[in-house]
C-alpha positions in Angstrom: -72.7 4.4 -21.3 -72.9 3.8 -17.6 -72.4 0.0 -17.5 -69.3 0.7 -19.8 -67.4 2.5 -17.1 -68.9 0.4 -13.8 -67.4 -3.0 -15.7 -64.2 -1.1 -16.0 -64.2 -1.4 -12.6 -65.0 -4.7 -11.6 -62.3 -7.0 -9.9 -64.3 -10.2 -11.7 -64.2 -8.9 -15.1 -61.4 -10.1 -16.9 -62.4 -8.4 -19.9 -65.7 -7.6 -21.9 -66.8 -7.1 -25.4 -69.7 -5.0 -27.4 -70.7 -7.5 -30.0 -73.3 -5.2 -31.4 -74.9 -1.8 -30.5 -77.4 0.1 -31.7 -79.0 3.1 -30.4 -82.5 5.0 -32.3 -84.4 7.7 -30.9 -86.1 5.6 -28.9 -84.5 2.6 -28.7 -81.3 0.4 -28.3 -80.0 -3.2 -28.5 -76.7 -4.5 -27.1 -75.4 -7.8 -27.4 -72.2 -8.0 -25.1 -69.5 -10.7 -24.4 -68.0 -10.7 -20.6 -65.1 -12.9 -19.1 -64.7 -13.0 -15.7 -61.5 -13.8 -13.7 -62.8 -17.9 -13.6 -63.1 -17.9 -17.4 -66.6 -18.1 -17.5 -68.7 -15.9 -19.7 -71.4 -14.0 -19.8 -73.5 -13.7 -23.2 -75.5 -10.8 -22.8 -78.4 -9.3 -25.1 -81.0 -6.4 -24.6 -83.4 -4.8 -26.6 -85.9 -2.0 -25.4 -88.0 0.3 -27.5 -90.9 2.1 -25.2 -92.2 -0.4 -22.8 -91.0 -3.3 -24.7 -88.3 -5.3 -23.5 -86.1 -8.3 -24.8 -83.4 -9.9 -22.7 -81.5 -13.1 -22.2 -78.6 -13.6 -20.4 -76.7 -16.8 -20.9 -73.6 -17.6 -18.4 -71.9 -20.6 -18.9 -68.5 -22.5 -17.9 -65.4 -21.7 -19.5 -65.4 -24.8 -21.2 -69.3 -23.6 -22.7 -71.1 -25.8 -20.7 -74.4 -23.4 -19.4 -74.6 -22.6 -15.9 -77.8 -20.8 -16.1 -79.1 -18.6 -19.0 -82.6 -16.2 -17.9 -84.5 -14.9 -21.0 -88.4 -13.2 -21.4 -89.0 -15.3 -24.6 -92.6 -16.3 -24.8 -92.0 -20.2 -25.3 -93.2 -21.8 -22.0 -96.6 -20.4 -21.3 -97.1 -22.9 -18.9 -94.8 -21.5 -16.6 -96.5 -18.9 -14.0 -94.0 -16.2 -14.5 -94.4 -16.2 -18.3 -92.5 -15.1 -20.5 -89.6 -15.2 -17.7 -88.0 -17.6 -17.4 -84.7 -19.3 -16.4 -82.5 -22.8 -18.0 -80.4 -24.4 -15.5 -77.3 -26.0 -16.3 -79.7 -27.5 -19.4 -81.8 -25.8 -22.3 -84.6 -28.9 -20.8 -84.4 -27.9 -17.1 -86.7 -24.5 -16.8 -88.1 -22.9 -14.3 -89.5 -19.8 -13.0 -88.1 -16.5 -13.1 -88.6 -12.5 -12.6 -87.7 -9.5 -15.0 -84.3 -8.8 -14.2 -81.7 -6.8 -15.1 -77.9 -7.0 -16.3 -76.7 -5.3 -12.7 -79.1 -8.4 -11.2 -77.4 -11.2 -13.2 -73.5 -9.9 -12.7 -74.8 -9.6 -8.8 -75.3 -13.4 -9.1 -72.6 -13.9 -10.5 -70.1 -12.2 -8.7 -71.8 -14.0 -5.7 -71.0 -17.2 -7.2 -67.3 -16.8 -8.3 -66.8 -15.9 -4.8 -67.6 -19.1 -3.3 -64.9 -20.9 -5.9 
């Protein structure tokens, strides 16, 4: 797959692993593990069959202490862009969100290991 070959090439990946893949007809799921050059990591899982889409991205310190983690699970209808949502740096402290993508999240946090 594309996203194989464009981590290979990425000066903030240390390394990466594909927990889990599984590819149908019509579908897939990937559950991925990625280090980056600070020792964070980057838990990463995605589901999509048709329209329907499952993600959640969890980043967190290399000590595992969550930086930020975004996920489209429908537990906090009260929040206006339901299901997604974001946790920052606690599973208590959520807030708003958009759909976004894997490319999206490893764009933040490129940006971020940058300013270390």
């Amino acid at each position: 797959m594309e996203i194989f070959k464009w981590l290979d090439k990425q000066a903030y990946v240390l390394s990466y692993e594909v927990l889990e893949f599984r590819q149908h007809e019509t579908a897939f799921y990937w559950k991925l593990k990625i280090v980056f050059v600070d020792n964070s990591v980057l838990f990463s899982k995605e589901y999509i069959a048709g329209s329907l889409r499952k993600y959640s991205f969890h980043w967190q310190s290399a000590e595992g202490i969550l930086n930020i983690r975004w996920d489209n699970a429908p537990h906090y209808p009260h929040i206006q862009t339901h299901p997604h949502h974001k946790h920052l740096e606690t599973e208590e402290n959520v807030m708003e969100s958009y759909d976004i993508s894997l490319e999206d999240v490893l764009d933040y946090v490129f940006s971020q290991i940058k300013l270390k």
